[in-house]
N, CA, C and O atoms as a GROMACS GRO file, in nm:
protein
  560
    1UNK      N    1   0.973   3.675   2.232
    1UNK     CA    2   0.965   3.566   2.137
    1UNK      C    3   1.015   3.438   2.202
    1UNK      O    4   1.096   3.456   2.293
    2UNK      N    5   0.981   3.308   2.172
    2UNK     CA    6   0.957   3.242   2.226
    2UNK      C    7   1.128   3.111   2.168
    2UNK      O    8   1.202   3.163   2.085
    3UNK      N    9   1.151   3.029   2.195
    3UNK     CA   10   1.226   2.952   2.131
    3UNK      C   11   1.163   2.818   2.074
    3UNK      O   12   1.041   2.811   2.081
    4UNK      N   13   1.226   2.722   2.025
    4UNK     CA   14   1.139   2.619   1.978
    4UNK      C   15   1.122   2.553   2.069
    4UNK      O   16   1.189   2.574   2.170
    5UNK      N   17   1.025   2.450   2.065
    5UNK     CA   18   0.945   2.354   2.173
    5UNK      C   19   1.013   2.220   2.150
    5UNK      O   20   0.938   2.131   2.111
    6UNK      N   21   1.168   2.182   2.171
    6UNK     CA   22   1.248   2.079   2.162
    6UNK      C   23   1.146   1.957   2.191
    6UNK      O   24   1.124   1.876   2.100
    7UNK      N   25   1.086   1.943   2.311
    7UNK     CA   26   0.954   1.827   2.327
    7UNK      C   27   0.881   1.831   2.200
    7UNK      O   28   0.910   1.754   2.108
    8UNK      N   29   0.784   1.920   2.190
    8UNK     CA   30   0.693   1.899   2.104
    8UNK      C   31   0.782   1.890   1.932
    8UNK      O   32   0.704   1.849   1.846
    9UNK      N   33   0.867   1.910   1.901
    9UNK     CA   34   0.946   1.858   1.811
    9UNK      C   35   0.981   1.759   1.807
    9UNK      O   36   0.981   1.709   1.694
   10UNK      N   37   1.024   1.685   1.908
   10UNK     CA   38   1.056   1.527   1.931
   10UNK      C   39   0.882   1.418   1.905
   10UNK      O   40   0.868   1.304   1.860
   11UNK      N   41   0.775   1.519   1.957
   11UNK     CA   42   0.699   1.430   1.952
   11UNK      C   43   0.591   1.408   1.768
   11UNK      O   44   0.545   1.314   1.703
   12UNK      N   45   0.601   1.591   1.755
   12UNK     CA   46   0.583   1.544   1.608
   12UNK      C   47   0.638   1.493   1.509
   12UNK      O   48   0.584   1.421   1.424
   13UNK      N   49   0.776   1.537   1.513
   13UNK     CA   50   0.929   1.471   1.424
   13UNK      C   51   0.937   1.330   1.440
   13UNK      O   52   1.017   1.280   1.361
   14UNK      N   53   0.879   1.246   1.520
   14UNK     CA   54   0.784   1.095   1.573
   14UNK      C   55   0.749   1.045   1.498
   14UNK      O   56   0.778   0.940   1.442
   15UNK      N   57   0.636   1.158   1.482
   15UNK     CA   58   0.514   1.086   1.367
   15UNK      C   59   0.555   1.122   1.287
   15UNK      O   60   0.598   1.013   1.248
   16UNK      N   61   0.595   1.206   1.194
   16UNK     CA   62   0.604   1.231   1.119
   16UNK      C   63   0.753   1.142   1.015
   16UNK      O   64   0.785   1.133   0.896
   17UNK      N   65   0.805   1.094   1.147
   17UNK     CA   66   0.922   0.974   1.098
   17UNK      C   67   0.839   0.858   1.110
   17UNK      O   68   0.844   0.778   1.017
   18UNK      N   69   0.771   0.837   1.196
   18UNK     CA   70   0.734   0.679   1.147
   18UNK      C   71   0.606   0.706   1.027
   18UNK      O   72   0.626   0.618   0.943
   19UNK      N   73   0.501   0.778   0.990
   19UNK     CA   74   0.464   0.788   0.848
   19UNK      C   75   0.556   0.786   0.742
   19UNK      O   76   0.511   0.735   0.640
   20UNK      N   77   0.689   0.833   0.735
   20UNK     CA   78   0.765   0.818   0.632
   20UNK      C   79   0.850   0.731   0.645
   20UNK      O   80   0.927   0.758   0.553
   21UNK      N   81   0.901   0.618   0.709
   21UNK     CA   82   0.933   0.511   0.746
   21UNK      C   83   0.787   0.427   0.696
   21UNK      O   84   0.810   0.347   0.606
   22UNK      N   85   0.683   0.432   0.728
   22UNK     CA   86   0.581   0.346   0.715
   22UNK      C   87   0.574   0.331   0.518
   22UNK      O   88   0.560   0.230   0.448
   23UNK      N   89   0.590   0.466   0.481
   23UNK     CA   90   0.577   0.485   0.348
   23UNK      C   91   0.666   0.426   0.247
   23UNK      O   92   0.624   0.363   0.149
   24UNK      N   93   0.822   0.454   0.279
   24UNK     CA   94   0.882   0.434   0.277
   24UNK      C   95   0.893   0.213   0.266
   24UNK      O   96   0.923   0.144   0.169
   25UNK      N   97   0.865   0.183   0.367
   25UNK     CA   98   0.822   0.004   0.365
   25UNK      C   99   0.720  -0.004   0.274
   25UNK      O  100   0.721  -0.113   0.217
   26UNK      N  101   0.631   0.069   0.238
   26UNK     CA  102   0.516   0.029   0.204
   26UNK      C  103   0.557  -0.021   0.045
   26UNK      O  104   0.530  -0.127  -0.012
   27UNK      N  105   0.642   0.111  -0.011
   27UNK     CA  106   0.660   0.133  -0.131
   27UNK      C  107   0.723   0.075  -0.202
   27UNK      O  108   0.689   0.021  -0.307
   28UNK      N  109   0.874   0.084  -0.126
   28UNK     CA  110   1.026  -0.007  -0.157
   28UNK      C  111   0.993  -0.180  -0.126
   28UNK      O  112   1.026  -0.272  -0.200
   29UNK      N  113   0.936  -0.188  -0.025
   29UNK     CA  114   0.942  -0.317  -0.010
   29UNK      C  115   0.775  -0.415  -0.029
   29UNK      O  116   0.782  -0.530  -0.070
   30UNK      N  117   0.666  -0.366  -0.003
   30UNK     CA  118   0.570  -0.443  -0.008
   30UNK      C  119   0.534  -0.408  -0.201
   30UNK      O  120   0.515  -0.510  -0.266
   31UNK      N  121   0.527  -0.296  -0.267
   31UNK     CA  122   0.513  -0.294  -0.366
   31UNK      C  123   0.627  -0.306  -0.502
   31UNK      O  124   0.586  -0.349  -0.610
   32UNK      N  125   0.756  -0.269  -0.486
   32UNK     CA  126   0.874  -0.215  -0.526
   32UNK      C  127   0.975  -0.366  -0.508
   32UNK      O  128   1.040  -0.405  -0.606
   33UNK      N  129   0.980  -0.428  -0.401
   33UNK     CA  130   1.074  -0.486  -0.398
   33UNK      C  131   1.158  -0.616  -0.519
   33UNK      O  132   1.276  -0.651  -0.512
   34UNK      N  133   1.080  -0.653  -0.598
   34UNK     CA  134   1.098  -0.777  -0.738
   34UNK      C  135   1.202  -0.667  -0.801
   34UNK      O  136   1.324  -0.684  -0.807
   35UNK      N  137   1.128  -0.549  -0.847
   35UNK     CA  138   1.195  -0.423  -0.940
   35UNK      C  139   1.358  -0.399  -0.882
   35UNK      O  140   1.464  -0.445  -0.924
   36UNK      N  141   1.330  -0.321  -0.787
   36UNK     CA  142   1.480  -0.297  -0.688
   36UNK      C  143   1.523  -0.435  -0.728
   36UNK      O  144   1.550  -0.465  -0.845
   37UNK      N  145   1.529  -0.541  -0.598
   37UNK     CA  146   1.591  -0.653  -0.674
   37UNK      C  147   1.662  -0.634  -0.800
   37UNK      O  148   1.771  -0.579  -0.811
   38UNK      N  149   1.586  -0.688  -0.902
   38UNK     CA  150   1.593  -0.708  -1.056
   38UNK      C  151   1.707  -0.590  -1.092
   38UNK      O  152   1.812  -0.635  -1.139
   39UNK      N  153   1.697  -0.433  -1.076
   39UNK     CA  154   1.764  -0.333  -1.090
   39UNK      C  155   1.923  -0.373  -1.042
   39UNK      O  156   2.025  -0.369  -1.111
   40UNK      N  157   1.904  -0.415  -0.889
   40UNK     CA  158   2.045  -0.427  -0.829
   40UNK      C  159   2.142  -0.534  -0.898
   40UNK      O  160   2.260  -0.525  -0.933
   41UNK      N  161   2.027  -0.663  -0.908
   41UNK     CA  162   2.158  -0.782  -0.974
   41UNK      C  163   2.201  -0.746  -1.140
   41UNK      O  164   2.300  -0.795  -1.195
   42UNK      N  165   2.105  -0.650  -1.208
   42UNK     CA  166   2.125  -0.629  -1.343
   42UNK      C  167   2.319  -0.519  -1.312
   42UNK      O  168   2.432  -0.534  -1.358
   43UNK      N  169   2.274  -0.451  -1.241
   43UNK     CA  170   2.384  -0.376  -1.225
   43UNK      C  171   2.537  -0.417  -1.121
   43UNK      O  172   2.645  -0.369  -1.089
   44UNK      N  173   2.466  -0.520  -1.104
   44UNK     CA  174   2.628  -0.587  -0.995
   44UNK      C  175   2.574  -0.570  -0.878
   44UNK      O  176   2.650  -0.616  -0.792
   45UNK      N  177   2.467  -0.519  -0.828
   45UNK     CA  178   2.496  -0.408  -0.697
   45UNK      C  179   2.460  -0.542  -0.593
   45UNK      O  180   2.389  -0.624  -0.652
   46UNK      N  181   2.495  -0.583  -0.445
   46UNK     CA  182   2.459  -0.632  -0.342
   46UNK      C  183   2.300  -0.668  -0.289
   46UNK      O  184   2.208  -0.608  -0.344
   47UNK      N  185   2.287  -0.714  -0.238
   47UNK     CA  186   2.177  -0.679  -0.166
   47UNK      C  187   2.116  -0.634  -0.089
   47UNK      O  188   2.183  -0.530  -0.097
   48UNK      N  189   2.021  -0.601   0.012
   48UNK     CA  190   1.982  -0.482   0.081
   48UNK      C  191   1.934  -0.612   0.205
   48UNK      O  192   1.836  -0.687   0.208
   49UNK      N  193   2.035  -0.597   0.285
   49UNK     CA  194   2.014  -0.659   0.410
   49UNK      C  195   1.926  -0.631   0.533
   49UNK      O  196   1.842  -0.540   0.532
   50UNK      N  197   1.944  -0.710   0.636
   50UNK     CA  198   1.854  -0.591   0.756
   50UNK      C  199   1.894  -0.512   0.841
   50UNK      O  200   1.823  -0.448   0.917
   51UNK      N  201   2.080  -0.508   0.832
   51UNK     CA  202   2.160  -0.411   0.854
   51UNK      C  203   2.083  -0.287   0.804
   51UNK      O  204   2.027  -0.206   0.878
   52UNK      N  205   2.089  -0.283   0.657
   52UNK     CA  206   2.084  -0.126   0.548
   52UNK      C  207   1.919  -0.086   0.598
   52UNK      O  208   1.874   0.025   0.626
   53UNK      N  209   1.850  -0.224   0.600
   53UNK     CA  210   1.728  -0.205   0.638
   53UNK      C  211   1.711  -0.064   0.737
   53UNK      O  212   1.678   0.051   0.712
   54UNK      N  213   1.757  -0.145   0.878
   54UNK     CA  214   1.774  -0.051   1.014
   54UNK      C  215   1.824   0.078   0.999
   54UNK      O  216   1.758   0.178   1.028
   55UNK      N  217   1.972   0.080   0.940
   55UNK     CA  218   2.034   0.214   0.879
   55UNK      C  219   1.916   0.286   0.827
   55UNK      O  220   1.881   0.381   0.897
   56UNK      N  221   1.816   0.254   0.676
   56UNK     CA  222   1.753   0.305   0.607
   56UNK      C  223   1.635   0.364   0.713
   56UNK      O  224   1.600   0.482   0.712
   57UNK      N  225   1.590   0.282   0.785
   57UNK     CA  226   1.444   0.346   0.876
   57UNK      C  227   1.493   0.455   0.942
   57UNK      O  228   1.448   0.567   0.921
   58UNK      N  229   1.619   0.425   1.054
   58UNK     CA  230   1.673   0.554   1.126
   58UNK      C  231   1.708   0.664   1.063
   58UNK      O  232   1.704   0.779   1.105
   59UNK      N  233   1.740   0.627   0.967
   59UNK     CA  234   1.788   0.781   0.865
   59UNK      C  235   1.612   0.847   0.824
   59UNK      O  236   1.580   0.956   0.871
   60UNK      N  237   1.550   0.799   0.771
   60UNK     CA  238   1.406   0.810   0.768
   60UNK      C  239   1.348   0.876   0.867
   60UNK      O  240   1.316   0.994   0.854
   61UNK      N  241   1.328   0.805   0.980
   61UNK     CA  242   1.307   0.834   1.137
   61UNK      C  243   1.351   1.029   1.144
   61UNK      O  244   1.282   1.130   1.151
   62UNK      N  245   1.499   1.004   1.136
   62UNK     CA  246   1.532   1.133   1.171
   62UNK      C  247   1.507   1.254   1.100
   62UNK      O  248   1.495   1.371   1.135
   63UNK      N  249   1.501   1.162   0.939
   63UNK     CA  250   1.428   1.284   0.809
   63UNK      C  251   1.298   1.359   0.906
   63UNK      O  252   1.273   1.477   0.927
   64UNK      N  253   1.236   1.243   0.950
   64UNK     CA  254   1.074   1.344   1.044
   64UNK      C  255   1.112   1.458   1.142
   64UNK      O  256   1.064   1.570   1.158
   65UNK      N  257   1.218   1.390   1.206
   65UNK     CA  258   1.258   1.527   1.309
   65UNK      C  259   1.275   1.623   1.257
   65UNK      O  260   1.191   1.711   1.278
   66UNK      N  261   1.384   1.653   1.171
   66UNK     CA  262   1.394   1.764   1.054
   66UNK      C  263   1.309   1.828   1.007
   66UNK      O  264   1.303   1.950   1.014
   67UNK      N  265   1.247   1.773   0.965
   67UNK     CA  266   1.103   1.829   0.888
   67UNK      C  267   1.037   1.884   0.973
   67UNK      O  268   1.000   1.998   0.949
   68UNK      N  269   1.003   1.824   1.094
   68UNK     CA  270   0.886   1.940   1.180
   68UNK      C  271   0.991   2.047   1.302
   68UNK      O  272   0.949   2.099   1.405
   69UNK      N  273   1.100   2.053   1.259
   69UNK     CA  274   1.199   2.132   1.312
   69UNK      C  275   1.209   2.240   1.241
   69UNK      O  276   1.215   2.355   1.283
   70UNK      N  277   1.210   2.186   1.087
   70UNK     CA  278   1.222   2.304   1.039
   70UNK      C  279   1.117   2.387   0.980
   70UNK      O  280   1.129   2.498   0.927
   71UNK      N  281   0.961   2.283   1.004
   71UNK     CA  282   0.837   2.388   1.010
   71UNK      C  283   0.859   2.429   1.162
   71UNK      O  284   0.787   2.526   1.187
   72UNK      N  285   0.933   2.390   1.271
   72UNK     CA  286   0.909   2.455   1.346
   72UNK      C  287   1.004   2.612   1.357
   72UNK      O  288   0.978   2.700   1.441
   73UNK      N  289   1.097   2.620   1.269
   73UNK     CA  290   1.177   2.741   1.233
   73UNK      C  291   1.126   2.825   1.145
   73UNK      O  292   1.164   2.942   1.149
   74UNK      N  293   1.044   2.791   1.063
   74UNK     CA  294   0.950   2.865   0.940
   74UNK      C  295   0.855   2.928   1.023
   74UNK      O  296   0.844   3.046   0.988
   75UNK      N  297   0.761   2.893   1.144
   75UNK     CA  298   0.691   2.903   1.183
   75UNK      C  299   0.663   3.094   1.211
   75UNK      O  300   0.565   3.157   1.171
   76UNK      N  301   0.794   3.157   1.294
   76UNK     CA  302   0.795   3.243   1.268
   76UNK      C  303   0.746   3.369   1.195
   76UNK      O  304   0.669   3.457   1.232
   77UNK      N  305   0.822   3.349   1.066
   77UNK     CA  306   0.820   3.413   0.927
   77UNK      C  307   0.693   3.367   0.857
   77UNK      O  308   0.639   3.436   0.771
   78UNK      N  309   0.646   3.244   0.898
   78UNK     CA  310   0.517   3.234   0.809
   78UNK      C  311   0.422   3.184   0.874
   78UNK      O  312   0.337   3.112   0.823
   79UNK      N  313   0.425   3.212   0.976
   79UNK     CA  314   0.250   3.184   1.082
   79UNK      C  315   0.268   3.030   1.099
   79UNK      O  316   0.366   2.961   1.069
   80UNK      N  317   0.127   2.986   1.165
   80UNK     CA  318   0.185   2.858   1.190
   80UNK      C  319   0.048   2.816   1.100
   80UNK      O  320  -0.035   2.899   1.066
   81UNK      N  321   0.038   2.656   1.065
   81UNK     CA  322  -0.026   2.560   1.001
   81UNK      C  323  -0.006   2.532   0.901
   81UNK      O  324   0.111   2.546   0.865
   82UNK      N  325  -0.139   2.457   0.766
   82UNK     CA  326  -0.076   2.403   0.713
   82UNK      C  327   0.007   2.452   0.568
   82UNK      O  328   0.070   2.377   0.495
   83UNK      N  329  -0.009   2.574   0.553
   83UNK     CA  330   0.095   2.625   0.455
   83UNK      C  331   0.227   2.623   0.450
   83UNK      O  332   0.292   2.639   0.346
   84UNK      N  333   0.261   2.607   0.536
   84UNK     CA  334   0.431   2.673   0.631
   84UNK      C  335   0.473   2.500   0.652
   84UNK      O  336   0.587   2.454   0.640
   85UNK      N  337   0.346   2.420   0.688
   85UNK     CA  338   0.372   2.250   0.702
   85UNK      C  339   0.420   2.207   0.558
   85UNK      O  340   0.514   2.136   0.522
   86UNK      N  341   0.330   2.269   0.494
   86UNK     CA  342   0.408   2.257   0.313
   86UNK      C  343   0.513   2.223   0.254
   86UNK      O  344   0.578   2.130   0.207
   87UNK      N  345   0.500   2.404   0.285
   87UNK     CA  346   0.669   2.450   0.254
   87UNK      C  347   0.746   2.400   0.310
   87UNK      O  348   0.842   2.368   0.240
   88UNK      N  349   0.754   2.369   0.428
   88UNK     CA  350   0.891   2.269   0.524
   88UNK      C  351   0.887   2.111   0.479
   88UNK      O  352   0.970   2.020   0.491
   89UNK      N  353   0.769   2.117   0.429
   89UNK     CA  354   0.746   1.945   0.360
   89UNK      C  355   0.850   1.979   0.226
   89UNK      O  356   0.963   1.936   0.207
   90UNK      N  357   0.785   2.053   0.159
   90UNK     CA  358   0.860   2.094   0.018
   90UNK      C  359   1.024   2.094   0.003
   90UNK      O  360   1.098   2.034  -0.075
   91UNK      N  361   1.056   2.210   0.137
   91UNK     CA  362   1.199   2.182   0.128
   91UNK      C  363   1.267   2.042   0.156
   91UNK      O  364   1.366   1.993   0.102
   92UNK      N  365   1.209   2.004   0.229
   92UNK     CA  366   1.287   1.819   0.269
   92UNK      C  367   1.303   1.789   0.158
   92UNK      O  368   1.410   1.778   0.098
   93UNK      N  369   1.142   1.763   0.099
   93UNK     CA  370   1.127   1.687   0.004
   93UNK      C  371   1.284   1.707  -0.186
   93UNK      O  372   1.338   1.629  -0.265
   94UNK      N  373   1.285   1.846  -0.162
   94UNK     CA  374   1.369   1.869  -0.279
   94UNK      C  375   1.499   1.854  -0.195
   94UNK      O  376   1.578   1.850  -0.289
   95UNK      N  377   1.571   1.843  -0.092
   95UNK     CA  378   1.735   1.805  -0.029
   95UNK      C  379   1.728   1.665  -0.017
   95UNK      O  380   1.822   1.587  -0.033
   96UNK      N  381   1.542   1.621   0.031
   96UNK     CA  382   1.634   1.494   0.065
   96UNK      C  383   1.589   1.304  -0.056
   96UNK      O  384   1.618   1.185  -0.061
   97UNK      N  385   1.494   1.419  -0.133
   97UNK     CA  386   1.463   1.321  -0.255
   97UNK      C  387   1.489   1.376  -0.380
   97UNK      O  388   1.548   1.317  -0.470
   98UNK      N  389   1.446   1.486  -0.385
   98UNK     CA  390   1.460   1.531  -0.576
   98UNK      C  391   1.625   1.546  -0.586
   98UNK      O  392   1.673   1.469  -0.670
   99UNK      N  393   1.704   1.615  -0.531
   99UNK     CA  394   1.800   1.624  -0.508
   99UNK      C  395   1.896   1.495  -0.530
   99UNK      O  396   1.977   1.478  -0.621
  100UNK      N  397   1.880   1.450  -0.473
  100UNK     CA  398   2.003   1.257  -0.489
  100UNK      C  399   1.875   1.180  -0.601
  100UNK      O  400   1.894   1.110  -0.700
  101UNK      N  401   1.804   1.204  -0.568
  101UNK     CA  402   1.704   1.109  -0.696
  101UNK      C  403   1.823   1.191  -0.846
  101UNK      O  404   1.901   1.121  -0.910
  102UNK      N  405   1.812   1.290  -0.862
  102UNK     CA  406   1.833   1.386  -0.985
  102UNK      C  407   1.953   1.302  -0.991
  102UNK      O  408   1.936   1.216  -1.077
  103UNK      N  409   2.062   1.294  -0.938
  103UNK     CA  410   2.210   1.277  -0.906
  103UNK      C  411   2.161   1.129  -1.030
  103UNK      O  412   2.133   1.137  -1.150
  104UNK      N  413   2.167   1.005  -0.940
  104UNK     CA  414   2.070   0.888  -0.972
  104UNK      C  415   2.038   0.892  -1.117
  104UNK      O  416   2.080   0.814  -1.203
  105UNK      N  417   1.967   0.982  -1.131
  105UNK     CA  418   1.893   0.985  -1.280
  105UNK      C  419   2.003   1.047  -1.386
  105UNK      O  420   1.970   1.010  -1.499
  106UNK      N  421   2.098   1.112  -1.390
  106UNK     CA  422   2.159   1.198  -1.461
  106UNK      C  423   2.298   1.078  -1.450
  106UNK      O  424   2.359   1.076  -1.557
  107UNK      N  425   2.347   0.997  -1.363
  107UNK     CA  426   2.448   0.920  -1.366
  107UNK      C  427   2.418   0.756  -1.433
  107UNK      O  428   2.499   0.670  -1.469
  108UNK      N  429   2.252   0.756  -1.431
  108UNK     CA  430   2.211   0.654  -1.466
  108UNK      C  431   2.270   0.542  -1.353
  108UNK      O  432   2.360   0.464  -1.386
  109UNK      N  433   2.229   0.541  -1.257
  109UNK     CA  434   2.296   0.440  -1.137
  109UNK      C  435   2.144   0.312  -1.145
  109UNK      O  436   2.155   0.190  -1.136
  110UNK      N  437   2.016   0.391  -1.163
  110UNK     CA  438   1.903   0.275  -1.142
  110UNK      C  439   1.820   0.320  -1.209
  110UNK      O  440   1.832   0.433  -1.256
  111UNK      N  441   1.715   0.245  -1.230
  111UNK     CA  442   1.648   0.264  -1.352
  111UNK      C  443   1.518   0.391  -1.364
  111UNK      O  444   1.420   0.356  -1.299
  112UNK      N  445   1.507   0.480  -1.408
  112UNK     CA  446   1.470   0.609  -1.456
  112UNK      C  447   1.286   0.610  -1.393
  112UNK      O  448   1.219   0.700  -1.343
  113UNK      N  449   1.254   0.462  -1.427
  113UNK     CA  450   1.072   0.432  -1.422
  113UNK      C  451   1.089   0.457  -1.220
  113UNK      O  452   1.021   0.538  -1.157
  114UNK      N  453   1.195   0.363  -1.156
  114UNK     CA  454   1.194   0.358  -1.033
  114UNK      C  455   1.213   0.472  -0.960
  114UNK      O  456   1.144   0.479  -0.858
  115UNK      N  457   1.291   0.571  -0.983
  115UNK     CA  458   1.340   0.670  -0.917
  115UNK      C  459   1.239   0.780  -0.943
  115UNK      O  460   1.206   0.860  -0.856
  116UNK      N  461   1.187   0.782  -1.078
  116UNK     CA  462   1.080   0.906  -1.097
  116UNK      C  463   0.930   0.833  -0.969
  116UNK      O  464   0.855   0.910  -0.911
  117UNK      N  465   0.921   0.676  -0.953
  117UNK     CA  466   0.820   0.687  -0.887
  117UNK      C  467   0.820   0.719  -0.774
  117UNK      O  468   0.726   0.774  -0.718
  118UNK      N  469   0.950   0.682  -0.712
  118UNK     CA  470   1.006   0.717  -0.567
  118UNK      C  471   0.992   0.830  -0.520
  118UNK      O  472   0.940   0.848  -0.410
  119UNK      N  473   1.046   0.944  -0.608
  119UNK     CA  474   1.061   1.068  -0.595
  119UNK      C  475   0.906   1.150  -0.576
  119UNK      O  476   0.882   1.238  -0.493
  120UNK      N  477   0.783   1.077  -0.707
  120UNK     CA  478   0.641   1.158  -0.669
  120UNK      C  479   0.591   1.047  -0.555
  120UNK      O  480   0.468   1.050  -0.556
  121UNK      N  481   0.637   0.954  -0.462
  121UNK     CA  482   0.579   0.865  -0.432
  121UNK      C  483   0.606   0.939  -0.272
  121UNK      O  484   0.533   0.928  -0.174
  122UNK      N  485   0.743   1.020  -0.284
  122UNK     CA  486   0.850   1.043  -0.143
  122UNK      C  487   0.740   1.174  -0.113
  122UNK      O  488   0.675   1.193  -0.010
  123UNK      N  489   0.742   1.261  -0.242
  123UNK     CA  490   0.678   1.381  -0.203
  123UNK      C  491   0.539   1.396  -0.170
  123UNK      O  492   0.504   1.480  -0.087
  124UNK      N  493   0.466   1.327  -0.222
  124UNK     CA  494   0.304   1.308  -0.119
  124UNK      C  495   0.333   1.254   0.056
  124UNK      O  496   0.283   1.306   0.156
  125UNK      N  497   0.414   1.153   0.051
  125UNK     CA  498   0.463   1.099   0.203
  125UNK      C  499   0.523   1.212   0.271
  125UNK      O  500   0.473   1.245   0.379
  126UNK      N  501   0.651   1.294   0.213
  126UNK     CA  502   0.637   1.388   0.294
  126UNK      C  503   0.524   1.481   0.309
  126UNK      O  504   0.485   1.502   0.424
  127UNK      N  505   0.461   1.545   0.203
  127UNK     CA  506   0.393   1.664   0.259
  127UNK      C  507   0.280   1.580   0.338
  127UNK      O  508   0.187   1.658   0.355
  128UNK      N  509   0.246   1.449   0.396
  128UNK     CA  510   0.112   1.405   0.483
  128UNK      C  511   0.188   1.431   0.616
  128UNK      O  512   0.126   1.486   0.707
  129UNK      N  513   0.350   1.386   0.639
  129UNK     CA  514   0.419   1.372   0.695
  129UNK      C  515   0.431   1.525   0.781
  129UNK      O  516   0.418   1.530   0.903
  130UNK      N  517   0.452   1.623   0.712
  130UNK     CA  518   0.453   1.773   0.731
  130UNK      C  519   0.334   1.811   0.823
  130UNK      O  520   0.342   1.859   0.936
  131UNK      N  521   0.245   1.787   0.766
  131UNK     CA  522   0.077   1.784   0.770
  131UNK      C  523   0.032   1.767   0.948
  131UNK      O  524  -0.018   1.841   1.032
  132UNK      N  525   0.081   1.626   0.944
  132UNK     CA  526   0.063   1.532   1.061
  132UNK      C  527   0.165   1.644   1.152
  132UNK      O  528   0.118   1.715   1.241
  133UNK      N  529   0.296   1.644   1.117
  133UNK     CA  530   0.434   1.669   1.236
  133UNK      C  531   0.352   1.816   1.282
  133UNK      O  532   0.332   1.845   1.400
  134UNK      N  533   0.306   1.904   1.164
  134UNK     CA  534   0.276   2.029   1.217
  134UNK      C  535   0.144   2.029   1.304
  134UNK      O  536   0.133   2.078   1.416
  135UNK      N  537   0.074   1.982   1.252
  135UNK     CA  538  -0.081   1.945   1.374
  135UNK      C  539   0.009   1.909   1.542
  135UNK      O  540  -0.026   1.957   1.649
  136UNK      N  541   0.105   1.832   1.525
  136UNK     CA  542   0.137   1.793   1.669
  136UNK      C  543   0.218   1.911   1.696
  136UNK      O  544   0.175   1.937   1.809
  137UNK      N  545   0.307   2.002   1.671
  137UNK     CA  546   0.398   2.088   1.718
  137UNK      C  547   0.299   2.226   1.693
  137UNK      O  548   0.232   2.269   1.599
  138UNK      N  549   0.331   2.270   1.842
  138UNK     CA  550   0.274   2.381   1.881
  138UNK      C  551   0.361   2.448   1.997
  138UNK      O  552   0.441   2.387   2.069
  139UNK      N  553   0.324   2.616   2.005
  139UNK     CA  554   0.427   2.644   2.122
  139UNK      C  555   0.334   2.690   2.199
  139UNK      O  556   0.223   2.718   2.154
  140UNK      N  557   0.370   2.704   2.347
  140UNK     CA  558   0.294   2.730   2.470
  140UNK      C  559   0.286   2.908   2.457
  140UNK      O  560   0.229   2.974   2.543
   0.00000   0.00000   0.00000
């Protein structure tokens, strides 16, 4: 048995971070951004600089590595393509959005319309994201 393909993880965990980085801008900021705004000054909150910006993409960025790391650990147990790209989409998707979205929604921190869109908006981006990372990761 073979171990994982650390390269070919770096190179799909790539794409698969800059599609969700890309998504991610697309959403929050070219469509989303008046709302956010509006949400933050209603509630006191700061503003979102190009510090948090940078922070926000790299954390993003690395969400992709993860994701086709850990279709590349599923791979195993559940063959390889796009089912198993899914499911490793699926799990991100519920640790690293439904999960703190829920938190969010149940503490009432931002507003209920934004976070429910984020959340079905996060989970199509990941599973294309999955999709894409698993097409590129393969083992020799």
């Amino acid at each position: 048995m073979h171990g994982i393909d650390l390269k070919r993880v770096a190179l799909g965990g790539a794409a698969a971070g800059i599609i969700l980085d890309l998504g991610e801008y697309f959403l929050h900021v070219v469509l989303l951004e008046p709302s956010w705004e509006a949400a933050r000054q209603a509630r006191g909150i700061e503003g979102y600089g190009p510090g948090d910006a940078a922070i926000s993409a790299a954390m993003v960025f690395v969400l992709g590595l993860i994701l086709v790391w850990t279709y590349a650990g599923m791979r195993p147990r559940f063959g390889p393509g796009a089912k198993t790209a899914l499911r490793a989409g699926f799990l991100v998707w519920v640790l690293a959005w439904l999960w703190p979205f829920m938190v969010n929604l149940v503490w009432d921190f931002l507003p209920t319309e934004l976070l429910l869109l984020a959340m079905a908006w996060g989970f199509f981006e990941v599973m294309i994201a999955a999709l894409v990372g698993a097409r590129i990761y393969t083992e020799s």
